[in-house]
C-alpha positions as CSV (number, residue, x, y, z in Angstrom):
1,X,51.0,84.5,17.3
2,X,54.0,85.8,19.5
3,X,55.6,87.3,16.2
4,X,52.3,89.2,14.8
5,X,52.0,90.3,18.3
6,X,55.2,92.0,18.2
7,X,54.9,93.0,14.9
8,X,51.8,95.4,15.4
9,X,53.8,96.7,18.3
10,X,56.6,97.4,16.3
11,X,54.1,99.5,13.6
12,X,52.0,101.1,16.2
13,X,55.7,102.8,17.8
14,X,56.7,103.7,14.1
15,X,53.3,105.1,13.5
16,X,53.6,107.1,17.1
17,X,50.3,106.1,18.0
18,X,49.9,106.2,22.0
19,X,53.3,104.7,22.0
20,X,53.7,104.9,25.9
21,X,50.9,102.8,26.6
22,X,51.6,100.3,23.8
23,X,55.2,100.6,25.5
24,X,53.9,99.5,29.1
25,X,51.2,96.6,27.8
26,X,53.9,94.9,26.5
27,X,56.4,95.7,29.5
28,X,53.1,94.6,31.6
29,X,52.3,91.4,29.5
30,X,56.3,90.3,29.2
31,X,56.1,90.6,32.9
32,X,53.3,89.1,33.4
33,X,54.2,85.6,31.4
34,X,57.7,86.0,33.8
35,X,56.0,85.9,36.4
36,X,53.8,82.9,35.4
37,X,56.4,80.8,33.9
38,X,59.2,81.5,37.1
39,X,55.7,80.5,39.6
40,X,54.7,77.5,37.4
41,X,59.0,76.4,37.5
42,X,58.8,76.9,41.1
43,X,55.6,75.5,42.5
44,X,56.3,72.6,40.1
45,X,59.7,71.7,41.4
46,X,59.2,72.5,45.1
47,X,59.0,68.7,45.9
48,X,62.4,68.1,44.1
49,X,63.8,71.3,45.6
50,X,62.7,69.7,49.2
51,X,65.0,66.7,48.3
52,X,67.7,68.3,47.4
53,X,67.9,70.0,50.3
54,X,67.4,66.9,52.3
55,X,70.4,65.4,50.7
56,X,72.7,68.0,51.4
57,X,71.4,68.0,55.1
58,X,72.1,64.5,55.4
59,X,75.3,65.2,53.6
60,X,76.7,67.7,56.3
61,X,75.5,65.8,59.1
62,X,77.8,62.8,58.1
63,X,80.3,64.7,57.5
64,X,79.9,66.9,60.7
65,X,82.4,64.4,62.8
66,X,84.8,64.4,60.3
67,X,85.1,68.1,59.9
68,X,84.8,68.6,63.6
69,X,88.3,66.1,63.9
70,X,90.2,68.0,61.3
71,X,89.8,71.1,62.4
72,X,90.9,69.3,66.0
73,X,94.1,68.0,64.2
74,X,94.6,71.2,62.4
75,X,94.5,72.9,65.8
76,X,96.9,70.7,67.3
77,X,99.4,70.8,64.8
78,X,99.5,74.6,65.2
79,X,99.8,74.6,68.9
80,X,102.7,71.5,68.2
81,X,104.8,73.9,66.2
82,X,104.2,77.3,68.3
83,X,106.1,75.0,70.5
84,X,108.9,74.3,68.9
């Protein structure tokens, strides 16, 4: 269906029949399935998205402390040698 669609397309340009509107249906109906398809991926997933994010969350708040001592080590180290 997609391929006869685009074939009378394709004849009506070569033809020059109203060529700018047949130009801005199909810019309008390409946009148009886009649109559905990046709504129907997103709405769809959202729950998954959700834990995804979750994990990560959980992720950085475990590793929180450890970060926080590193960068406390790292700190000390540098005040160690702008001793010496």
């Amino acid at each position: 269906m997609a391929v006869w669609a685009f074939a009378i397309v394709v004849a009506v340009n070569q033809i020059g029949i109203a060529a700018a509107l047949v130009n801005t249906l199909l810019a309008a109906t390409f946009g148009a399935v886009a649109l559905a398809l990046g709504l129907a991926f997103g709405l769809g997933g959202r729950e998954t998205a959700g834990q995804i994010v979750d994990n990560w969350y959980s992720a950085s708040q475990q590793a929180a402390p450890k970060l926080k001592r590193a960068a406390q080590d790292i700190k000390e180290q540098a005040q160690e040698k702008g001793r010496s």
